[in-house]
Structures are given as C-alpha cells and as structure tokens.
N, C-alpha and C positions, 0 to 999 in steps of 0.2 A: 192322762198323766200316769207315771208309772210309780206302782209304791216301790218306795225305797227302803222297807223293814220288814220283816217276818217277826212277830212275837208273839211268846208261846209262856202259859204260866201255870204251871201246876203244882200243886201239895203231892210231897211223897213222904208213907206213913213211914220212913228212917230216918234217924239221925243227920246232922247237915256233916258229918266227919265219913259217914257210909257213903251219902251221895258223892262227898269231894272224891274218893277213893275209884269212883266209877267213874266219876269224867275226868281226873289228871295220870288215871294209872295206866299201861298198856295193857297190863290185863286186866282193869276194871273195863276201860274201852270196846276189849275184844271181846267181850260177853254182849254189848248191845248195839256200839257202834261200829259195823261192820265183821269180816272176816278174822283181818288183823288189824293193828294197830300197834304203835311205836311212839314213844314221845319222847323228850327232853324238855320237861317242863324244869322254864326259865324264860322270860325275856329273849327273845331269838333266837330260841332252841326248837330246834328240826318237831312237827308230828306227820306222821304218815300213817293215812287208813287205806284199806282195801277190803272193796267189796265181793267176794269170791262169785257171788249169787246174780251180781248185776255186769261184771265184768269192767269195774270202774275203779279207780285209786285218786287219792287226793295226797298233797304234799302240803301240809301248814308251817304258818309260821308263827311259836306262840309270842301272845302281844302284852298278855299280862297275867300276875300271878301272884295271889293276894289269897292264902289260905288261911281257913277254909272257905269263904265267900265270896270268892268273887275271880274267874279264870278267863282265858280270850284269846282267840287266834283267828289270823287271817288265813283267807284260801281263794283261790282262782273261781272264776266266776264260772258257774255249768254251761258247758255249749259255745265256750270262747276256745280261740287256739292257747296249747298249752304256754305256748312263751308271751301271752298277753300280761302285763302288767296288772292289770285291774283286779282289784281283791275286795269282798266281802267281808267286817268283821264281824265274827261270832260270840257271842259274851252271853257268860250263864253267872249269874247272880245267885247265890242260895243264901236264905233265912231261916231260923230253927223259928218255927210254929209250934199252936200244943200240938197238933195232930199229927208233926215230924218235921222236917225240911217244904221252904217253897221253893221252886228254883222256876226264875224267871231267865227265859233266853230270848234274846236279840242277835238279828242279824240283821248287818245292815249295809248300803254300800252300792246296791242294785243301779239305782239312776247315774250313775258317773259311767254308763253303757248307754248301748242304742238302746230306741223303747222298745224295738224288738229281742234282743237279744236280755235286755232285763226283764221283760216281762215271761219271757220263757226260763230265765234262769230262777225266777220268782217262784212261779208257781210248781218249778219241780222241788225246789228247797221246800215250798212250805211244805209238801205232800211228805216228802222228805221227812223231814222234823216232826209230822204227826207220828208216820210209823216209826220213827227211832226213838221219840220218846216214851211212845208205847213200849218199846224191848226195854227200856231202859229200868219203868216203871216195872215190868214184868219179870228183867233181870233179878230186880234189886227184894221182891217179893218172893221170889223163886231162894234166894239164897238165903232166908227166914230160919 
C-alpha cells in the first residue's frame, strides 16, 4: 500500500508572523524554496517556483489562506505528464510556542495515482521537504 502523506513538524526559534512572511511572500519563498518564486496569495491565485539548480518548475494553485496560521496549495504530482490532473495538497500549519513558531506541514494526495507512480512521487517530496525545510530553517536563522 502506498502512503498517501508526507509530514513534517518542526519548532522554529522565530515568530509565527516571520515564518508566515517566508512561506506566503515571493521573496520570503526565494530565499529557501527554490531559485524563484511568484505567488498571488488568495484562494485560486497563481504560485510559481523554479528550481535553477535542478532544472525543474512547478505551477500551484493556492487553496487556502488563513493568516498567520494556516496556508495551502495544490501542485502536480512529480513524474506525471504536465497536463495530468491529479494534484497533491500542501498545507503548513504554524503555532507560536515558547521557543517560537511550530509549523506542521502535510502533503497529501499521493494514492488517487498508480502505486507506482505515487510511490516515486512520495519519496522524492519527502526527500524534498527534508532539505527545503532545512534552507528554510537556515534562511530564517541567517536573517537574525
């Protein structure tokens, strides 16, 4: 059986209005996830990343938008043709702890594919999402 979620939970020693600031801004974005980044955060407004270093671009769609805690957008599934329907969605949850923000992320979506092709698009996301949220963590520590 193939998982259907990737989740990821970690304390970061900033504010929960810092972290919003890195994941719904383009230039909060282009500092950890990816090369560039572009958004229109709103309910069905366009994001677009690219990764200069892997030679890869994504097109989202955001799905929700609840600041400061709680953001979400869908995207195409890795390893599918681009005009396939089927989308993953992404949701980062943040909470102010003492220690600073937790932000819990889910993605989910993976089984409504073949188990082959989810299981490969699984285990690139999660690899994925270890090292972006490493940059992200790194970013946001870097700007101190």
């Amino acid at each position: 059986m193939v998982r259907d979620r990737i989740e990821r939970e970690l304390v970061l020693r900033h504010p929960v209005e810092r972290v919003w600031a890195a994941l719904t801004t383009a230039e909060g974005l282009s500092r950890w996830f990816g090369s560039v980044a572009e958004i229109d955060l709103r309910p069905g407004g366009r994001a677009y990343f690219r990764w200069d270093d892997l030679g890869q671009e994504s097109v989202a769609t955001v799905a929700v938008v609840e600041p400061p805690h709680r953001f979400a957008f869908r995207w195409g599934i890795m390893f599918l043709p681009e005009d396939d329907a089927s989308r993953t969605l992404v949701e980062f949850t943040l909470a102010p702890v003492p220690e600073g923000t937790r932000l819990r992320l889910v993605e989910s979506g993976f089984a409504q594919v073949s188990d082959e092709a989810a299981r490969a698009a699984h285990e690139a996301n999660s690899h994925g999402w270890d090292a972006e949220l490493a940059e992200l963590g790194a970013h946001l520590d870097a700007a101190v």
